[in-house]
DRENDO-1510 file (C-alpha; in Angstrom, 1 decimal, always signed):
<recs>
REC; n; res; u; v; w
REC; 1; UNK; +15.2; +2.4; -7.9 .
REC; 2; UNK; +14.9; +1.1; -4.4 .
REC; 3; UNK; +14.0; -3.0; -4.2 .
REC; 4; UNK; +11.2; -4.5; -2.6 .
REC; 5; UNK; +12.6; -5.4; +0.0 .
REC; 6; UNK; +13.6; -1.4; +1.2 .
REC; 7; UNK; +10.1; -0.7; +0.0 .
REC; 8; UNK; +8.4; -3.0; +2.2 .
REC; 9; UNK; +10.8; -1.7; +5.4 .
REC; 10; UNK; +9.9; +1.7; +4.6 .
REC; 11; UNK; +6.3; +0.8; +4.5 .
REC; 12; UNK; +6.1; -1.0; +7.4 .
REC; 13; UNK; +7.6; +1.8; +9.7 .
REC; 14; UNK; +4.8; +4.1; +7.6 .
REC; 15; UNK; +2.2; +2.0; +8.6 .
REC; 16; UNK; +3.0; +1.4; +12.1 .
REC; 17; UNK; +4.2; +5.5; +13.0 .
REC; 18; UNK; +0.4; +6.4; +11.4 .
REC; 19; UNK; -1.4; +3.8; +13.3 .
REC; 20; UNK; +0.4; +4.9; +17.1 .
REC; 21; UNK; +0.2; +8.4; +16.2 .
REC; 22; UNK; -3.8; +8.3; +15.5 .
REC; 23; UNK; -3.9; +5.9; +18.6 .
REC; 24; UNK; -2.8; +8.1; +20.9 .
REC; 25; UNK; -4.1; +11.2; +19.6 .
REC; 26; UNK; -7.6; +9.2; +19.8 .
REC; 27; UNK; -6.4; +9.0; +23.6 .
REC; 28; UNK; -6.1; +12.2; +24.2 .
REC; 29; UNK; -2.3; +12.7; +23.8 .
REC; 30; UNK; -1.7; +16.1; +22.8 .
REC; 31; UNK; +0.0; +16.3; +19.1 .
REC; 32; UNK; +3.8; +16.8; +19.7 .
REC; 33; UNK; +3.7; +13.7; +22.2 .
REC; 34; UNK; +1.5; +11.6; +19.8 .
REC; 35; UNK; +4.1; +12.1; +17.2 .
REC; 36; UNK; +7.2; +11.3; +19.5 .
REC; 37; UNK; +5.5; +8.0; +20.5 .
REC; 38; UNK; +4.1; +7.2; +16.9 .
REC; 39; UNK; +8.1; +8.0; +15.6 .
REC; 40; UNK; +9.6; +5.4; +17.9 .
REC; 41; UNK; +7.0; +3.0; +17.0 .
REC; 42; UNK; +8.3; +3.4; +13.8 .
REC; 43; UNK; +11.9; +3.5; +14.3 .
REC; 44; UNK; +11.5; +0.2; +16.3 .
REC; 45; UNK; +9.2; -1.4; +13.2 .
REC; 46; UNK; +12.2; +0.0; +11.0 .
REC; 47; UNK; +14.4; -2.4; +13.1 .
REC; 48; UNK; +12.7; -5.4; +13.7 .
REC; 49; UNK; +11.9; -5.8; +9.7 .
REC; 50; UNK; +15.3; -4.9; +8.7 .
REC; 51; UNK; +16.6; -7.4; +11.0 .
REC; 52; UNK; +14.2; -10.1; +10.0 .
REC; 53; UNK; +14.5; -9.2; +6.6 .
REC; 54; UNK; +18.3; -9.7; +6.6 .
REC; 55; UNK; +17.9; -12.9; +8.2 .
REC; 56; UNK; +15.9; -14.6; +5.7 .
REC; 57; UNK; +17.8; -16.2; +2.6 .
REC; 58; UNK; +18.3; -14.6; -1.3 .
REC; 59; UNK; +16.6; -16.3; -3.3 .
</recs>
């Protein structure tokens, strides 16, 4: 079973890939392109939360 933690990582990098990927096909961005951008978006969300998420104490 994954933790919350991992769940709330995963979801964060969901979120933020869906949200650039409709952003930029709302800007015109054809669909391969909209998906490259919206997938580094959510590599770099991946990132930042794992990182901040390590940084904080266990309760």
């Amino acid at each position: 079973m994954l933790s919350e933690r991992t769940l709330l990582t995963f979801l964060c990098a969901i979120i933020a890939t869906a949200i650039i990927t409709g952003l930029m096909l709302a800007d015109g961005a054809t669909w391969p392109n909209a998906l490259i951008v919206g997938l580094g978006a959510g590599g770099g969300t991946l990132i930042g939360v794992t990182s901040l998420i390590s940084k904080s104490k266990q309760p």
